[in-house]
C-alpha positions in Angstrom: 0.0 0.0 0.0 2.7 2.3 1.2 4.7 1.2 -2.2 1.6 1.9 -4.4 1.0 5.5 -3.2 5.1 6.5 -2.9 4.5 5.4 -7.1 1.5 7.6 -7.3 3.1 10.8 -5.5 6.5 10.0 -7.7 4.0 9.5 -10.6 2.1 13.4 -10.4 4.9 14.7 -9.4 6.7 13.5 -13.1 3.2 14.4 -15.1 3.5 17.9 -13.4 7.1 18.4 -13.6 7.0 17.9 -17.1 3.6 20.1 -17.8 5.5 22.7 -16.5 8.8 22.4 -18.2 6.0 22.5 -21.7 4.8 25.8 -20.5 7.9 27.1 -20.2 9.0 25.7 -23.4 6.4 26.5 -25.2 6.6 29.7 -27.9 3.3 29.7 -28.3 2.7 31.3 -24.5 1.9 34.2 -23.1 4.4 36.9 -24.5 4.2 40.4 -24.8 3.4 42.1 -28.2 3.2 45.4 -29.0 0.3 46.8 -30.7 1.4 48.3 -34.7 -0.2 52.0 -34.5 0.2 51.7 -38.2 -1.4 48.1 -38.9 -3.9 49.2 -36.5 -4.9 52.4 -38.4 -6.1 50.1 -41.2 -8.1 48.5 -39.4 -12.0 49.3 -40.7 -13.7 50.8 -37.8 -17.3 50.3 -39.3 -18.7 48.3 -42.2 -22.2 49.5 -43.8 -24.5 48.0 -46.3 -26.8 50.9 -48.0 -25.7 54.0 -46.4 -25.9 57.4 -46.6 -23.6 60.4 -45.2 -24.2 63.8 -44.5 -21.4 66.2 -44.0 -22.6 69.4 -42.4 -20.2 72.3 -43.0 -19.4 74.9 -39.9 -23.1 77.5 -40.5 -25.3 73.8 -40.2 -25.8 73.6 -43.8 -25.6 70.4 -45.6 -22.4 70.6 -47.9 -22.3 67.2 -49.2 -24.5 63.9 -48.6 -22.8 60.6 -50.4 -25.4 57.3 -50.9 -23.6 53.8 -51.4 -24.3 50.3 -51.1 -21.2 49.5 -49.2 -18.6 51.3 -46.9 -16.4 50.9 -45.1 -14.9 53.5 -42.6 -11.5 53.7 -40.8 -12.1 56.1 -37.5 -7.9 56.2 -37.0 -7.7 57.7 -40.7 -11.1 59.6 -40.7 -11.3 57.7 -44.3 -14.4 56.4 -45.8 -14.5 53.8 -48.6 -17.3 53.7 -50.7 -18.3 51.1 -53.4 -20.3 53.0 -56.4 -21.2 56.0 -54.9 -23.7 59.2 -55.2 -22.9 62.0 -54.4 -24.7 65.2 -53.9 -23.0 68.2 -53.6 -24.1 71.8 -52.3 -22.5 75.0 -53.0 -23.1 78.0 -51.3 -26.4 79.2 -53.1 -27.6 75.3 -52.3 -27.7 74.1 -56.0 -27.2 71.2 -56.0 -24.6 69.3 -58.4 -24.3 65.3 -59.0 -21.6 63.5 -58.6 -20.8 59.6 -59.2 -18.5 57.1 -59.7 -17.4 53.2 -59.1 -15.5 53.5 -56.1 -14.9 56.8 -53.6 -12.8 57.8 -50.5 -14.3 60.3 -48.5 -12.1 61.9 -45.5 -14.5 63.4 -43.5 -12.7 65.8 -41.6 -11.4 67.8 -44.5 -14.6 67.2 -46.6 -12.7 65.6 -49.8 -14.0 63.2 -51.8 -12.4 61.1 -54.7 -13.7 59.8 -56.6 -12.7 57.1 -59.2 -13.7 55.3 -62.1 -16.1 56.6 -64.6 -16.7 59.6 -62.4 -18.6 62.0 -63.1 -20.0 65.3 -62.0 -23.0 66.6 -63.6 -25.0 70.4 -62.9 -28.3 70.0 -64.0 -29.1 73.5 -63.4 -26.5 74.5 -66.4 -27.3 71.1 -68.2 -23.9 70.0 -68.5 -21.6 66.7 -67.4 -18.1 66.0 -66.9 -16.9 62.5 -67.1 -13.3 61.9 -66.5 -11.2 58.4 -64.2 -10.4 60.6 -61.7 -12.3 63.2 -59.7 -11.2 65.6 -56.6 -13.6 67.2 -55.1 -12.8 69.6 -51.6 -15.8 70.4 -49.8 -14.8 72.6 -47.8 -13.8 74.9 -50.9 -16.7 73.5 -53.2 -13.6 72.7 -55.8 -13.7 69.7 -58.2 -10.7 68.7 -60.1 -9.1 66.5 -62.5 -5.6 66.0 -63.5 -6.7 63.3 -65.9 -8.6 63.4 -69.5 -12.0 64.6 -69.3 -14.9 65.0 -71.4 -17.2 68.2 -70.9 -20.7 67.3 -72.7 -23.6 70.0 -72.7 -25.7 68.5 -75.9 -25.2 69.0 -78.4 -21.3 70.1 -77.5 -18.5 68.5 -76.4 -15.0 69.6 -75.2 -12.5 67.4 -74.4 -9.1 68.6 -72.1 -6.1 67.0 -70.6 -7.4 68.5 -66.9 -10.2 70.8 -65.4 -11.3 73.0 -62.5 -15.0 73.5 -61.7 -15.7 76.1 -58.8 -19.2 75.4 -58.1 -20.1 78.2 -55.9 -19.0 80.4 -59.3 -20.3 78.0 -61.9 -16.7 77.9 -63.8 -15.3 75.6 -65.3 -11.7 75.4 -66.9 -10.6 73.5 -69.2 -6.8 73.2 -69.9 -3.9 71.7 -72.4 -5.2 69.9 -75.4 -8.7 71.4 -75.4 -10.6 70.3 -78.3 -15.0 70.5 -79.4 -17.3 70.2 -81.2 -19.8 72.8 -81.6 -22.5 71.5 -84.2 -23.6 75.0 -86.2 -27.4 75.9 -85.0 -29.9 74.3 -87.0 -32.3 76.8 -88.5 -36.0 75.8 -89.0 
């Protein structure tokens, strides 16, 4: 009896000895990692299916309000991606001007908004659209730009230019380097 529980004590004692030397030999245990600020920063903070954003500017007014059917938003960046987005955009008499594309990036605490992939932005006031692969647009300045080639369409015209600016709360647009049109001759009845 006395033999039998000396082998049992010896026994645990042996299983335990060697758990422990496994924790201690183990890599996968606790260790201390240090968080990446910049892996975390990527991290999406929200994803949204069917949304819509309204950025208000410093008076209360609406300056911009975006509809999508996915985002996703990363707080640590204050960047919003957007999958095929609408845009609606305000300048400061409250016209309103459309803008659209297949994807957009929207920081929301400087109010700009890119916008890429058959963008455009159309004013349907003045009855004219701008399609170009790349748009800019800052908010808080109500200026849209493009450094790539864009096509400026008010039927039955059409311009095309290597880059434009459009101030919206001017209704300008500038076309520069390689500007070419068509202007059909006006038809007489």
């Amino acid at each position: 009896m006395f033999k039998r529980l000396k082998m049992r004590v010896w026994l645990t004692g042996l299983v335990l000895s060697l758990g422990v030397l496994l924790v201690w030999l183990d890599p996968r245990g606790p260790q201390d990692i240090t968080i990446d600020p910049e892996a975390q920063a990527q991290e999406p903070g929200h994803v949204l299916e069917n949304a819509e954003i309204t950025l208000f500017g410093d008076s209360g007014s609406i300056m911009q309000s975006l509809e999508t059917p996915r985002l996703i938003h990363t707080p640590q960046r204050s960047e919003t991606w957007t999958e095929a987005p609408k845009a609606i955009l305000y300048d400061s008499e409250n016209r309103q001007w459309l803008a659209s594309a297949d994807v957009g990036m929207l920081n929301s605490s400087t109010q700009a908004l890119l916008l890429s992939g058959s963008a455009n932005l159309i004013a349907p006031d003045e009855g004219w659209q701008l399609d170009t692969e790349l748009l800019h647009y800052d908010g808080l300045n109500q200026h849209a730009w493009s450094e790539t080639p864009v096509v400026l369409q008010q039927p039955p015209q059409q311009m095309t230019a290597s880059r434009m600016d459009a101030w919206l709360n001017d209704s300008q647009v500038r076309l520069t380097d390689n500007v070419r049109g068509i202007h059909p001759p006006a038809t007489q009845r």
